[in-house]
C-alpha positions in Angstrom: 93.5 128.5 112.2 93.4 125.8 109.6 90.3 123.0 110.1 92.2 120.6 108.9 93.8 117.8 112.0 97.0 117.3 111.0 100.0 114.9 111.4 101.1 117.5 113.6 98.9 120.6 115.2 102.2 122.4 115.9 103.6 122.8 113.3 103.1 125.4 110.1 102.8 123.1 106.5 103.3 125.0 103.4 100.8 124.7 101.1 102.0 122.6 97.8 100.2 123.9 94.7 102.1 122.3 91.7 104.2 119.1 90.7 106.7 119.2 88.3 108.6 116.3 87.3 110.4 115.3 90.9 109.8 118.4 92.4 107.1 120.3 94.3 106.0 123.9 93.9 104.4 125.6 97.3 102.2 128.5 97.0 104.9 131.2 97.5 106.9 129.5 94.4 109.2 127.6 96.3 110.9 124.5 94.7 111.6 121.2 96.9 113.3 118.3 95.1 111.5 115.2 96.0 114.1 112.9 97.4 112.0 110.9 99.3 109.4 110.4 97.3 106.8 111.6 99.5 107.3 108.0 101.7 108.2 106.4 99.3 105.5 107.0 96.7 105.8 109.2 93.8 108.0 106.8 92.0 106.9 108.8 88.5 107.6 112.3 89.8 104.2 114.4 90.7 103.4 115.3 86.9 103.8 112.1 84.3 101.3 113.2 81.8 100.1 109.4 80.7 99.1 108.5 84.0 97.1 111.5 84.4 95.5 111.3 81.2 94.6 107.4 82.3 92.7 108.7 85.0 91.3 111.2 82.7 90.1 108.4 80.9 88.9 106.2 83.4 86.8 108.9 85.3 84.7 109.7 82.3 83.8 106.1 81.5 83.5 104.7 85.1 84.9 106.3 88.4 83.8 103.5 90.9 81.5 100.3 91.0 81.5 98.4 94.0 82.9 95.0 94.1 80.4 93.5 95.9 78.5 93.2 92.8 80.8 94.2 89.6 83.8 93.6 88.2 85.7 96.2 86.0 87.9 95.9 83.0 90.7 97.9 84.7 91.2 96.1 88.0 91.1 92.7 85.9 93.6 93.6 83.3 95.7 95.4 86.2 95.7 92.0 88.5 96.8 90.6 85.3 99.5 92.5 85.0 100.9 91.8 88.5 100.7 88.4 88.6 102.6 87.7 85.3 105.4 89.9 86.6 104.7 88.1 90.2 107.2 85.8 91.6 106.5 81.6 91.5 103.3 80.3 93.3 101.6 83.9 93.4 98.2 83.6 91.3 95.9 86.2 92.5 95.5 90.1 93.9 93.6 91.3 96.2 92.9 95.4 95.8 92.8 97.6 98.9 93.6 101.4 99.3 97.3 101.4 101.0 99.2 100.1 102.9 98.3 99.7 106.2 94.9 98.1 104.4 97.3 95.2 102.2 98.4 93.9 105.6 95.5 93.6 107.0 94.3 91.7 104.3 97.5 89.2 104.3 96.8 88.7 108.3 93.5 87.6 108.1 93.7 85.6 104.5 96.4 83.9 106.4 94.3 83.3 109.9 91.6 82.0 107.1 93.6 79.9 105.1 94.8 78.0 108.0 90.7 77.9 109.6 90.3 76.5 105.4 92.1 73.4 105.9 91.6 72.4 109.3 94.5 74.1 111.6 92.4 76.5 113.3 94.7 76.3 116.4 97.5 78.4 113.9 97.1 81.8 115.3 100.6 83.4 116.4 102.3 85.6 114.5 106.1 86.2 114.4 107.7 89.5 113.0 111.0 91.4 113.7 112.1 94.4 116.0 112.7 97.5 114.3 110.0 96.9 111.2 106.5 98.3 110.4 103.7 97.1 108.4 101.0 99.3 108.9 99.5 101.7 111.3 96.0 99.8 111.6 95.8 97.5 115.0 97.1 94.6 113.4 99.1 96.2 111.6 101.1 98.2 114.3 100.8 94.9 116.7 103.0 93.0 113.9 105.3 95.5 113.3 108.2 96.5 115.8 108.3 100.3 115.6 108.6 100.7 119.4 108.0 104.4 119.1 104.4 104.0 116.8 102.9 101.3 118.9 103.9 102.4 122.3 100.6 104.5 123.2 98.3 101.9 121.6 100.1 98.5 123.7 96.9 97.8 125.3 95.3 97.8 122.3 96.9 95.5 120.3 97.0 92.2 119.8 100.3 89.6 121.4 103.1 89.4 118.2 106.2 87.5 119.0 109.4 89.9 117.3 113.1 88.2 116.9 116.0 90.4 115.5 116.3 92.5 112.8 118.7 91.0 110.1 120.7 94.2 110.5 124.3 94.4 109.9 125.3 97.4 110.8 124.4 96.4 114.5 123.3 92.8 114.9 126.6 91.3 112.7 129.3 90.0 115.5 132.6 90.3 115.6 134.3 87.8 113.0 130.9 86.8 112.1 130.3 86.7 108.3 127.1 88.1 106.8 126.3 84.5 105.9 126.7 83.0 109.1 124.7 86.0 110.5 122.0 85.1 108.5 121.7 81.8 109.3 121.6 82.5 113.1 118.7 85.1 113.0 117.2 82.3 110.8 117.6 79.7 113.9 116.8 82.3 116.1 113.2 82.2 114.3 113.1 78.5 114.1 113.5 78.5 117.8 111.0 80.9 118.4 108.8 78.4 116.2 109.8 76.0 118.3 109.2 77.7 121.6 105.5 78.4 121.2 104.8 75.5 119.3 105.1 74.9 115.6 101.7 73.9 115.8 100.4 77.0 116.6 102.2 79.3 114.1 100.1 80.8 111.5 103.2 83.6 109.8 106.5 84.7 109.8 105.9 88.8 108.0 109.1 90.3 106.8 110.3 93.4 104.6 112.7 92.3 102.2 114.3 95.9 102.5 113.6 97.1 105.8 112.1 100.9 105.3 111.0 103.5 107.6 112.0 102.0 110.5 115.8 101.3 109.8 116.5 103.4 107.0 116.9 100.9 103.6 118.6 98.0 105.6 119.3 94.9 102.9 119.3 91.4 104.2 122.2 88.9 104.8 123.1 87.2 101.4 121.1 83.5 102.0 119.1 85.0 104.6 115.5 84.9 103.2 116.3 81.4 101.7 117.3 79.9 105.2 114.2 81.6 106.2 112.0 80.0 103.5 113.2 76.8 104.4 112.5 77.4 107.9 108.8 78.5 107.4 108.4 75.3 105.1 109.5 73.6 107.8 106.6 73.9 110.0 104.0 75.0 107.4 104.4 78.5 108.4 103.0 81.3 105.8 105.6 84.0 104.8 104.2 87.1 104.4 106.8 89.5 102.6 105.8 93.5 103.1 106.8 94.9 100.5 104.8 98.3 100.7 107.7 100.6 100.7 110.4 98.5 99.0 108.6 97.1 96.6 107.1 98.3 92.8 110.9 98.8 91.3 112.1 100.7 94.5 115.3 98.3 94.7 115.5 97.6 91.0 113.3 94.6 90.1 109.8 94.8 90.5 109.5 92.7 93.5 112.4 93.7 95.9 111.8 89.9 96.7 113.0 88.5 93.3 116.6 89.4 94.3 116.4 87.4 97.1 116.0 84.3 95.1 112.4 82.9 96.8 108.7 83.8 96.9 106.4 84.1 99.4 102.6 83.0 100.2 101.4 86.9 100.8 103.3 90.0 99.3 101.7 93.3 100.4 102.4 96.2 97.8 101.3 99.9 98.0 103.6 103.4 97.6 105.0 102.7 93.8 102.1 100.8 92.9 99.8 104.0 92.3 102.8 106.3 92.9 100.4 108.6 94.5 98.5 109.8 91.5 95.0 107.5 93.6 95.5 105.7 96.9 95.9 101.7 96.0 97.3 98.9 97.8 97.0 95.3 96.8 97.8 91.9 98.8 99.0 89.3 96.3 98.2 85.2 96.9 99.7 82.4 96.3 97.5 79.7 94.5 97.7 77.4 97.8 95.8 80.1 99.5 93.7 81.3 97.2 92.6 77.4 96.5 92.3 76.4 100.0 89.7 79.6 100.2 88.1 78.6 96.8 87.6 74.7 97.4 86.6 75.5 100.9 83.9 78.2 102.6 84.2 80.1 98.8 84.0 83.5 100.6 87.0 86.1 102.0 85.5 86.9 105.2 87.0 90.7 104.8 86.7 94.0 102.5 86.4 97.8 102.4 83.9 100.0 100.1 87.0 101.1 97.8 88.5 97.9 97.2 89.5 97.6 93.6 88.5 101.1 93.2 88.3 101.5 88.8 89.9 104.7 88.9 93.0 103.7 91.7 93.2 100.7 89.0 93.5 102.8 86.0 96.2 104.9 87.3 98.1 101.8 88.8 98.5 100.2 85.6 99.4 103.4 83.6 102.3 103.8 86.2 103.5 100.3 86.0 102.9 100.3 82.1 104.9 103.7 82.1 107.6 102.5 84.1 108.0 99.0 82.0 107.4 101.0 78.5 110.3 103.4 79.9 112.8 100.9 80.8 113.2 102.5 84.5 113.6 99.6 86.4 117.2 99.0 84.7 117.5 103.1 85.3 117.2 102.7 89.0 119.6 100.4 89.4 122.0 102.8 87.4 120.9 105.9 89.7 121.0 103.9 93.0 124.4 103.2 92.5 125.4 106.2 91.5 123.3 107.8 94.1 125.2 105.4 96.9 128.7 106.2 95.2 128.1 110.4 95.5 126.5 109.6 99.2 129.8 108.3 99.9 132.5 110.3 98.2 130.2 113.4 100.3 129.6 112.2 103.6 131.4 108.8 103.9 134.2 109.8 105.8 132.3 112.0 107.9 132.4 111.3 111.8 128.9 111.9 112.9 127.9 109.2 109.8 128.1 105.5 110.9 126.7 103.8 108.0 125.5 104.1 104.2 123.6 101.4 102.6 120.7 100.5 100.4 119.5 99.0 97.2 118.5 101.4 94.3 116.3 104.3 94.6 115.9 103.3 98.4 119.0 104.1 99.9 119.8 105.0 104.0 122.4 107.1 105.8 122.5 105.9 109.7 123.7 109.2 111.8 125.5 108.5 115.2 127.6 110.9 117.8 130.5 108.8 117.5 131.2 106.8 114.3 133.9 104.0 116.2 131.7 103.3 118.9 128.4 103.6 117.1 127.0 105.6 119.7 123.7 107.2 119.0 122.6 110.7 119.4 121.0 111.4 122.8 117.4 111.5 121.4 116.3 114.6 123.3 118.2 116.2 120.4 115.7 115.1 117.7 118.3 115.1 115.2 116.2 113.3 112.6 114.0 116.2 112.8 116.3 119.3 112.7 117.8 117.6 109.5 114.3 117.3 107.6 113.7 120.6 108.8 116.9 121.9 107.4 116.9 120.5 104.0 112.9 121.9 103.5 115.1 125.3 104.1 117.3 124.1 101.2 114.2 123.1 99.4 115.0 119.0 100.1 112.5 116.9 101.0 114.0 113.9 102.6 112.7 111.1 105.4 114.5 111.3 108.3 113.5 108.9 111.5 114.4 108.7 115.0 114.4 105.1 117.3 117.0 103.0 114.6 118.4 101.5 117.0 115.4 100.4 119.7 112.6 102.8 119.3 114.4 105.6 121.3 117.5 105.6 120.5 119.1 106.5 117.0 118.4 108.8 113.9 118.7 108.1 110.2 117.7 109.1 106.9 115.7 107.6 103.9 115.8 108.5 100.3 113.2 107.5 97.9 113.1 109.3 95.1 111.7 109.5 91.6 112.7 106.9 88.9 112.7 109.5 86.2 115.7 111.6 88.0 118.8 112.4 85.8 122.6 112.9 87.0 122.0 116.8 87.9 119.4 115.4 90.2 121.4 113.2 92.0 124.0 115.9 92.7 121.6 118.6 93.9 120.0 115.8 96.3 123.2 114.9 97.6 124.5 119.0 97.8 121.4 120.1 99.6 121.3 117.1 101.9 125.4 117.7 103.1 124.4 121.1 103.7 121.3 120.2 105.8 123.1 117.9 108.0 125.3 120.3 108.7 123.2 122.5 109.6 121.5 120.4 111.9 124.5 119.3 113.6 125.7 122.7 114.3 122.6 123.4 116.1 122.7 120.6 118.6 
């Protein structure tokens, strides 16, 4: 019996020894092509030889110091790096260890900001079904992952959710995508509105939703009408980009497409690409001046925040992926990624929808592809097809609860920046096969 308490104490794990380029070698020799990136992670593949040797580096001159009394070269020249690649109005970083931890941080810099200048009565926080930021309270309370915050409810703290800006299933008949976005964005307003502007602290978002809905892409003009909104009121916009962001959707920011910025961005996954756990919640110079003109002090931190090491390999993977020209590469291989995902299983009747932006792209499964009718989800479809493509040696993210939590199945792929064509063809092979498999075996 293994010690370790893992994600799941019935199931059997094979033990990965090895990483090689985008794929992952177990102990019996078996290959699995990374296609999802972990979650969303290894953006460099699992053995980039710079980035290791970075951390080689770092270790040997300083491992850790905490912040609380240094500073390191590292997590300066790293911050530096971010925010002259940042969109408008962001100025500063704030270092955590993932995730989960970069939210966190953007809650309570925003609940501080707002005590900073005199509005202490901001404290409601608005964020959409059918997203996640986090598995940490406040995380989980802000993000609308029915299924993950279920067993926790009495736990968490009240988060008002509006819809999703999800085509697929929120855009009505003869309704444009434009026009769709602009009612979810009154649908927020109103929401504003209903509980009292004055009391509003932040509207959090994922530009690309991840996990939850399987790479769903905003409305065209639906983040700006949402900008405006949040302006509006004096609202903060906190844009969670953890999983979509660091090149995952071809720019840097998955925001910059989207033609805005935002007063918090939470980044994680591609920004360490697994080779050390980092995190980082950026600020805009608003915040960051209300904070420093005011008490001086960020009432918040871990012990690894702005961990040297997690620094050092952070900016060799972003410095790898800039020197190598990969951002313009995954928009080339997300294309051609969608294109083969469509010739394969576009036409097929048990899949409803394929979407995505480049290397983060989503296949929505349902039992009937006219009427959109999900799976019954005492099936657990999601999982037979992750367990079918391991088989083929695939590693893919499928989900159940698309649709509300319970209902509906999809799959996310997130893989390495550094595949080439014969990757995208063995990704798309080995995942036709696995669905099928699964299906057969409902």
């Amino acid at each position: 019996m293994s010690h370790v308490f893992h994600r799941s104490l019935t199931q059997s794990y094979p033990t990965a020894v090895k990483g090689d380029g985008p794929y992952l070698i177990d102990s019996a020799g078996r290959r699995y092509l990374d296609a999802s990136g972990g979650a969303a992670v290894s953006c460099l593949g699992h053995s980039d030889p710079q980035v290791i040797e970075a951390i080689r580096r770092q270790v040997g001159q300083l491992a850790y110091a905490h912040t609380s009394f240094f500073t390191t070269e590292v997590m300066e020249e790293l911050a530096d790096f971010l925010v002259a690649r940042a969109p408008e109005g962001i100025e500063s970083v704030y270092f955590v260890s993932g995730g989960s931890e970069a939210v966190e941080a953007a809650l309570k810099l925003a609940r501080q900001y707002f005590i900073e200048i005199g509005q202490p009565q901001r404290k409601h926080l608005i964020a959409r079904r059918q997203s996640y930021h986090g598995n940490t309270l406040g995380a989980l309370a802000t993000g609308g992952n029915e299924w993950r915050r279920k067993q926790f409810e009495p736990l968490l703290i009240g988060v008002s959710h509006v819809s999703p800006c999800y085509a697929y299933r929120e855009q009505r008949q003869g309704e444009t995508p434009h026009a769709m976005g602009l009612r979810l964005a009154a649908e927020l307003e109103a929401e504003i509105l209903r509980l009292g502007a004055e009391n509003i602290m932040a509207f959090v978002a994922e530009p690309v939703v991840g996990a939850t809905l399987g790479a769903v892409t905003a409305a065209p003009g639906y983040f700006k009408a949402i900008r405006q909104v949040c302006d509006r009121y004096g609202v903060l916009l906190i844009l969670d980009e953890v999983m979509c962001g660091m090149g995952r959707t071809g720019s840097l920011f998955a925001v910059e497409q989207e033609g805005i910025s935002a007063d918090l961005i939470t980044i994680a996954k591609g920004l360490g690409a697994g080779f050390q756990p980092i995190g980082a919640t950026l600020v805009s110079n608003k915040i960051r001046d209300a904070i420093a003109n005011g008490s001086g002090f960020f009432q918040h931190g871990h012990t690894y925040i702005g961990h040297a090491t997690a620094c050092a390999a952070a900016l060799a993977v972003q410095k790898t992926i800039e020197e190598r020209g990969l951002l313009a590469r995954v928009n080339v291989l997300g294309q051609a990624l969608q294109e083969r995902l469509i010739d394969a299983l576009g036409s097929h009747p048990n899949v409803g929808d394929i979407r995505g932006r480049g290397l983060f792209q989503g296949i929505e499964l349902v039992a009937d592809r006219f009427s959109k009718k999900p799976f019954d989800p005492a099936l657990k479809l999601h999982a037979k097809i992750k367990q079918a493509a391991m088989a083929e040696g695939l590693m893919c993210y499928p989900m159940g609860g698309t649709v509300d939590g319970q209902y509906g199945d999809h799959i996310l792929l997130a893989p390495p920046f550094i595949l080439d064509e014969s990757h995208l063809d063995e990704i798309v092979s080995k995942l036709t096969t696995g669905i099928h498999r699964a299906l057969t075996c409902l």
